[in-house]
C-alpha positions as CSV (number, residue, x, y, z in Angstrom):
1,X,36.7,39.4,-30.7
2,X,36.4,36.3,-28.9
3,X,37.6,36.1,-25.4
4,X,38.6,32.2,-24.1
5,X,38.0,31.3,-20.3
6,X,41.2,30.1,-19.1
7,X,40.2,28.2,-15.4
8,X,43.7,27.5,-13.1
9,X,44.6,24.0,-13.1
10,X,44.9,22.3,-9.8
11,X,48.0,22.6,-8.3
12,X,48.6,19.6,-5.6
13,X,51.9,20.6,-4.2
14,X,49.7,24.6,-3.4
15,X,46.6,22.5,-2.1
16,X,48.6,20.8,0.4
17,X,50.8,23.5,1.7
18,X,47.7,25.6,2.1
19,X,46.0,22.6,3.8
20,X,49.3,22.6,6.6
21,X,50.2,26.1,6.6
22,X,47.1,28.7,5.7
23,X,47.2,30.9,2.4
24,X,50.5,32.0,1.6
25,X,50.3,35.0,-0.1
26,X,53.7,34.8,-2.1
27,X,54.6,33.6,-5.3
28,X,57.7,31.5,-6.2
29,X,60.1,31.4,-8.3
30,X,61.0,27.9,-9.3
31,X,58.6,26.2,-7.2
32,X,60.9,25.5,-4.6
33,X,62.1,28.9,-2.8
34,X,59.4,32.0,-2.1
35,X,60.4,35.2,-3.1
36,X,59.8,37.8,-0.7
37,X,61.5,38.0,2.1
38,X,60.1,36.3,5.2
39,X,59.5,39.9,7.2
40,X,57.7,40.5,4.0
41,X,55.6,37.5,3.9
42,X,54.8,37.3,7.8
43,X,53.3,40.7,7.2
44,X,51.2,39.7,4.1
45,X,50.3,36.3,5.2
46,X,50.6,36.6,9.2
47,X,52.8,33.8,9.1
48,X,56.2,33.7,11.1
49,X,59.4,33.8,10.0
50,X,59.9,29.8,11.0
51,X,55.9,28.9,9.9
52,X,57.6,30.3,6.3
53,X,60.5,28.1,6.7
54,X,58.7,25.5,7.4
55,X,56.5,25.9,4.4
56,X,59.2,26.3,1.9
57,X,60.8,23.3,3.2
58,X,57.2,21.3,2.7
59,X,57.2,22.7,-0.7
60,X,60.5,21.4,-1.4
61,X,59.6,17.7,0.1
62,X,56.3,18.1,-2.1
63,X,58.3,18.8,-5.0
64,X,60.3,15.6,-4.8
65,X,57.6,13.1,-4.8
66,X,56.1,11.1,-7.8
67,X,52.1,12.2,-9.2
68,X,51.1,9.3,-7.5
69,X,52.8,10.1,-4.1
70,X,51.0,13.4,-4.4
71,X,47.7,12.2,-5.4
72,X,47.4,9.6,-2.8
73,X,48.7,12.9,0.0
74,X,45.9,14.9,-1.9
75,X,43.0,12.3,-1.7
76,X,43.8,11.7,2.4
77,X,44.0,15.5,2.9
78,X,40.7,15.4,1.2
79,X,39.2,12.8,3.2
80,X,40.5,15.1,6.5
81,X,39.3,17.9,5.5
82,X,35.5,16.1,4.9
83,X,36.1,14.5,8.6
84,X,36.9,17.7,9.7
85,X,33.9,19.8,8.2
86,X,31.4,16.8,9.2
87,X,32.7,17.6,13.2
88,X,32.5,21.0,12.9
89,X,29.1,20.8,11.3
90,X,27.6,18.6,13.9
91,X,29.2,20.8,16.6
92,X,27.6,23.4,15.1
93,X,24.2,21.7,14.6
94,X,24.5,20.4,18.3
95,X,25.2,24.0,19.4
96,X,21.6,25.5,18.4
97,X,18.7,25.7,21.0
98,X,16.8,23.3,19.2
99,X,18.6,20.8,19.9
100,X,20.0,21.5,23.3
101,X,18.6,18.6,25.8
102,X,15.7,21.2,27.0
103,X,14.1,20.9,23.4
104,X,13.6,17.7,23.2
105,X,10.4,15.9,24.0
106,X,9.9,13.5,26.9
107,X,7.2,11.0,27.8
108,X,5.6,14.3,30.1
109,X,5.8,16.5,27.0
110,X,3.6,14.0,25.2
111,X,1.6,12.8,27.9
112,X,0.8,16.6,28.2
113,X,-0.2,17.6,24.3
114,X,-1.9,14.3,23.6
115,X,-4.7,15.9,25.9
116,X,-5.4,19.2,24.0
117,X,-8.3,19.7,21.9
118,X,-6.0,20.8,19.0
119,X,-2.9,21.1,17.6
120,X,-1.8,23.9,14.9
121,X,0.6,22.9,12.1
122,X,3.5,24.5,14.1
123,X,3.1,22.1,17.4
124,X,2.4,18.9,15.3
125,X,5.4,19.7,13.3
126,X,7.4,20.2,16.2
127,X,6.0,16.9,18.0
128,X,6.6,14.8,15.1
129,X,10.2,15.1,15.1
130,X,10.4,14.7,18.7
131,X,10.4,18.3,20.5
132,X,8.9,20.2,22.9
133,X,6.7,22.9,20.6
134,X,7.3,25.5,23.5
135,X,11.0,25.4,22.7
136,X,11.0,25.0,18.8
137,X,9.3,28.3,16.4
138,X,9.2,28.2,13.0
139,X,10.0,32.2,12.9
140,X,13.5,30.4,14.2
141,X,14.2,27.8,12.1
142,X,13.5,29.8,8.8
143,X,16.8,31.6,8.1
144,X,18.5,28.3,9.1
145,X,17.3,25.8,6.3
146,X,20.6,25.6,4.6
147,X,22.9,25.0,7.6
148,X,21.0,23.5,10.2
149,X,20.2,19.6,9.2
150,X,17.0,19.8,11.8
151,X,15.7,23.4,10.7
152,X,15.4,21.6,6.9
153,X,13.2,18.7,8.1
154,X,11.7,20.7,10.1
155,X,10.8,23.3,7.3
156,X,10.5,20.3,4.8
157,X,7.6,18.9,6.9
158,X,5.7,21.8,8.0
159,X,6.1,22.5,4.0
160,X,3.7,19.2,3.2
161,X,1.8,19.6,6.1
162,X,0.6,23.5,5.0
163,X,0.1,21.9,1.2
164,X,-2.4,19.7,3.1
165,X,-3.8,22.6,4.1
166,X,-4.5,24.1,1.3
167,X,-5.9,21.2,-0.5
168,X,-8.1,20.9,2.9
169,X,-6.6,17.7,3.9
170,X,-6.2,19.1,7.2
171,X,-7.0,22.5,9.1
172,X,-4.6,25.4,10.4
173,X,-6.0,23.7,13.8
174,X,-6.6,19.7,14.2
175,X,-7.6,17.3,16.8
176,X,-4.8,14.8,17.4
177,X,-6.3,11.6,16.3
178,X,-6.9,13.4,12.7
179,X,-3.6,14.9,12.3
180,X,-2.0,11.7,13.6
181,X,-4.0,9.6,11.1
182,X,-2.7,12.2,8.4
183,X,1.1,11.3,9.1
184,X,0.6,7.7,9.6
185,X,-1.5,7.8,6.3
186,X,1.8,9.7,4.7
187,X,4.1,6.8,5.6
188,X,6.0,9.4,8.0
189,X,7.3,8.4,11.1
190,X,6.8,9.4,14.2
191,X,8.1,8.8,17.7
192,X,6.8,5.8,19.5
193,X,6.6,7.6,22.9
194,X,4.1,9.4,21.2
195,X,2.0,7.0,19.3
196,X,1.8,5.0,22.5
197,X,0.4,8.2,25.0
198,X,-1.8,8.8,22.0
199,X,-3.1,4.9,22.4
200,X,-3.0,5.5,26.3
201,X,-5.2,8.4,25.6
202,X,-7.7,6.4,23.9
203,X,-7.6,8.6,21.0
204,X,-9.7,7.4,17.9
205,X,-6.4,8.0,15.3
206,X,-9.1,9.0,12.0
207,X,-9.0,11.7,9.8
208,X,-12.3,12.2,6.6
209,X,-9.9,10.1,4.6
210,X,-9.2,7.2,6.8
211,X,-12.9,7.2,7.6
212,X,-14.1,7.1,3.4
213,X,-11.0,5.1,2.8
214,X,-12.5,2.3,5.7
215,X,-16.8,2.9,4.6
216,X,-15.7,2.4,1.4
217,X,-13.9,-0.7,1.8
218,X,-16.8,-2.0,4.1
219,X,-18.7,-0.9,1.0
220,X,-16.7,-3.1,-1.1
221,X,-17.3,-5.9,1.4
222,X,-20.8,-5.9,1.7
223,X,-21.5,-6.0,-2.3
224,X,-19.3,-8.9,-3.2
225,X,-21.4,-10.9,-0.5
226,X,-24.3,-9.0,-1.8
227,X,-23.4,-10.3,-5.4
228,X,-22.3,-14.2,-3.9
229,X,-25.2,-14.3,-2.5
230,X,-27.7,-13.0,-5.6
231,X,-25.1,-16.0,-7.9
232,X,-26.1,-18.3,-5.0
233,X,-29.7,-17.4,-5.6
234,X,-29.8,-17.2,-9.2
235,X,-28.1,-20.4,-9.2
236,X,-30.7,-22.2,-6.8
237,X,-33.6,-20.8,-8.7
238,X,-31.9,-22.1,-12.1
239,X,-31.5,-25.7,-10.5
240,X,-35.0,-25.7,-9.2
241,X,-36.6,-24.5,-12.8
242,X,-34.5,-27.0,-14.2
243,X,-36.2,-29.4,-12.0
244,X,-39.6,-28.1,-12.3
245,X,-39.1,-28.9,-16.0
246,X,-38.1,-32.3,-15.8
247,X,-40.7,-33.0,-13.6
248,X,-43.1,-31.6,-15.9
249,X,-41.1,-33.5,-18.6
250,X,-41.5,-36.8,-16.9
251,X,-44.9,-36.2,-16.2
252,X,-45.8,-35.2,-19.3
253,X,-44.3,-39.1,-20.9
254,X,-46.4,-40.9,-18.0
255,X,-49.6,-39.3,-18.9
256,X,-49.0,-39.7,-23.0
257,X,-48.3,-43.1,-22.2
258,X,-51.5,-43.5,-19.8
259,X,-53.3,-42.1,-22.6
260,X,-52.1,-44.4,-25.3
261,X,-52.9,-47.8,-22.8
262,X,-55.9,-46.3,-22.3
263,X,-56.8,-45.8,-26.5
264,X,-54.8,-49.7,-26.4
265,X,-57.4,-50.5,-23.9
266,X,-60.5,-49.2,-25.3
267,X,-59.6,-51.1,-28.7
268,X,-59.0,-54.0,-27.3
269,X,-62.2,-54.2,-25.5
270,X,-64.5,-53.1,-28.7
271,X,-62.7,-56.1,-30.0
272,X,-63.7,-58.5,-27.5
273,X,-66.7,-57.0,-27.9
274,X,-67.4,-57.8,-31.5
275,X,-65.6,-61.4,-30.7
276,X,-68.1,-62.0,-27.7
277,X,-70.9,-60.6,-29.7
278,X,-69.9,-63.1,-33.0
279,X,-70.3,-66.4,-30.5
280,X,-73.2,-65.0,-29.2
281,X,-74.8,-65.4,-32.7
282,X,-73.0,-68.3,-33.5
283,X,-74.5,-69.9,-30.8
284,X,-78.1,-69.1,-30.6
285,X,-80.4,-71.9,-31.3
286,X,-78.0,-74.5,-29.8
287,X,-79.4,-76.6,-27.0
288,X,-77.2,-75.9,-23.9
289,X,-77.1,-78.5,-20.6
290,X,-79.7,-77.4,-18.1
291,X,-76.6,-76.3,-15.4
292,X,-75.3,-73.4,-18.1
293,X,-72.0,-75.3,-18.2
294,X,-71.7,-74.0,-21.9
295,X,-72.4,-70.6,-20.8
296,X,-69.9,-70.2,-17.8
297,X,-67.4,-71.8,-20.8
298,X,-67.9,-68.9,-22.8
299,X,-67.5,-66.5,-20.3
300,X,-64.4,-67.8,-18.7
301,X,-63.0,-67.7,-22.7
302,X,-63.6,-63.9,-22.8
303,X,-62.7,-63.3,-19.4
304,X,-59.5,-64.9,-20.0
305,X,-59.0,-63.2,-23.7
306,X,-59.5,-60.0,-22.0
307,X,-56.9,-60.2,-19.3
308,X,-54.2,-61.9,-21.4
309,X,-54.7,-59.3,-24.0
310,X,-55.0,-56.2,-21.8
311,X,-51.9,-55.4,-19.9
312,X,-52.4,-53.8,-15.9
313,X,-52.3,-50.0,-16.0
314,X,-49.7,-49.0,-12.9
């Protein structure tokens, strides 16, 4: 057999009667009259006899409006009621110790913790959203994560702060600086007051990860000038090879083509040679003038052969 889940429909004209008037704890008869008597009813629902009047009389004006009359009566009552549960709620937050005016930190609170040697998860937890850790315990807060709107951030930060515990982020006791670094490291914020008496303090704000996190990126730093500098050096020593070479190059041409004016040279005097040499023979047995003007003739011939045939080596 197959049972179906019937869910009651939502009545408007009930909601809003029980909105003005309480629970009525009555039914009616055709929606406009109640059916007990009103002794009856101020007994079951601790109503009076006029508070019942009064009610069947609002049920009786409810009845006689449109759906959309009633919707638009249901939507503000709705919108009261959430005005109405957001006061109460704050008035209820407000009314906790932890946030009476003695809970909160001041400039002295800060002034004062900013000079211990360490602070346990609890304390930082408590200074980081701005109270006095002598007036907030976490033993409190505890049973009031769903109602108090502090004890959840409260609880929702000690939460990451004992995960970076146990990854060894952070100790059970820090300096500080280092658990100061953590938050600021976390993107979470933090009161100024406090930042600035840590600042005052002249507390280095570091933890190991902030300190890698800054050698590395020195590291980083120093090896791109490293390798700049070894492209710089490679590139000089390219240029000056490249010069070297054609220097070499350029020397090399000059002393081939000293070499060939010198093998021009050579052949052009053991011509002028043989071509002295032949006049020499052709002339022996001639009678020459006693002043050796034929001689001196045929020397300035050669002489002159031999520099217009042989150009000047540079």
């Amino acid at each position: 057999m197959v049972f179906a889940l019937r869910f009651p429909s939502f009545d408007p004209i009930e909601y809003l009667v029980t909105a003005k008037f309480g629970k009525v704890l009555a039914s009616k008869s055709d929606g406009l009259e109640i059916q007990l008597s009103p002794e009856r009813m101020a007994r079951k629902g601790g109503l009076t006899k006029q508070k019942l009047e009064e009610a069947a009389a609002y049920r009786r004006e409810l009845a006689s409006k449109s759906e959309e009359e009633l919707s638009g009566l249901v939507s503000a009552e709705k919108l009261q009621q959430q005005f109405i549960a957001k006061i109460q709620a704050e008035a209820k937050e407000k009314s906790h110790s932890f946030n009476k005016p003695a809970a909160f930190a001041n400039i002295r609170t800060y002034s004062y913790w900013v000079k211990a040697a360490y602070w346990n998860i609890d304390e930082a937890t408590a200074l980081f959203l701005g109270r006095n850790p002598e007036r907030v315990k976490l033993k409190w807060l505890d049973s009031l994560r769903l109602v108090s709107t502090f004890a959840g951030e409260f609880l929702a930060l000690h939460e990451l702060m004992s995960r970076a515990v146990h990854m060894k982020q952070l100790g059970h006791q820090n300096s500080p600086g280092h658990v100061v670094a953590w938050v600021q490291r976390n993107r979470i914020e933090i009161p100024l007051e406090l930042t600035a008496e840590i600042e005052a303090h002249g507390i280095q704000v570091a933890d190991w990860k902030t300190c890698y996190d800054l050698a590395e990126s020195k590291v980083d730093k120093l090896a791109e000038e490293l390798q700049g500098a070894r492209e710089a050096n490679i590139n000089g020593i390219k240029d000056h090879t490249e010069f070297i070479s054609r220097y070499q190059n350029d020397h090399r041409a000059i002393c081939d083509a000293y070499e060939q004016k010198a093998k021009e040279r050579e052949a052009m005097i053991a011509e002028l040679q043989e071509t002295i040499s032949g006049l020499a023979k052709s002339s022996s047995g001639k009678e020459f003038s006693p002043d050796g003007r034929e001689q001196k003739t045929l020397l300035k011939l050669g002489s002159g052969l031999f520099t217009a045939t042989i150009p000047r080596m540079r």
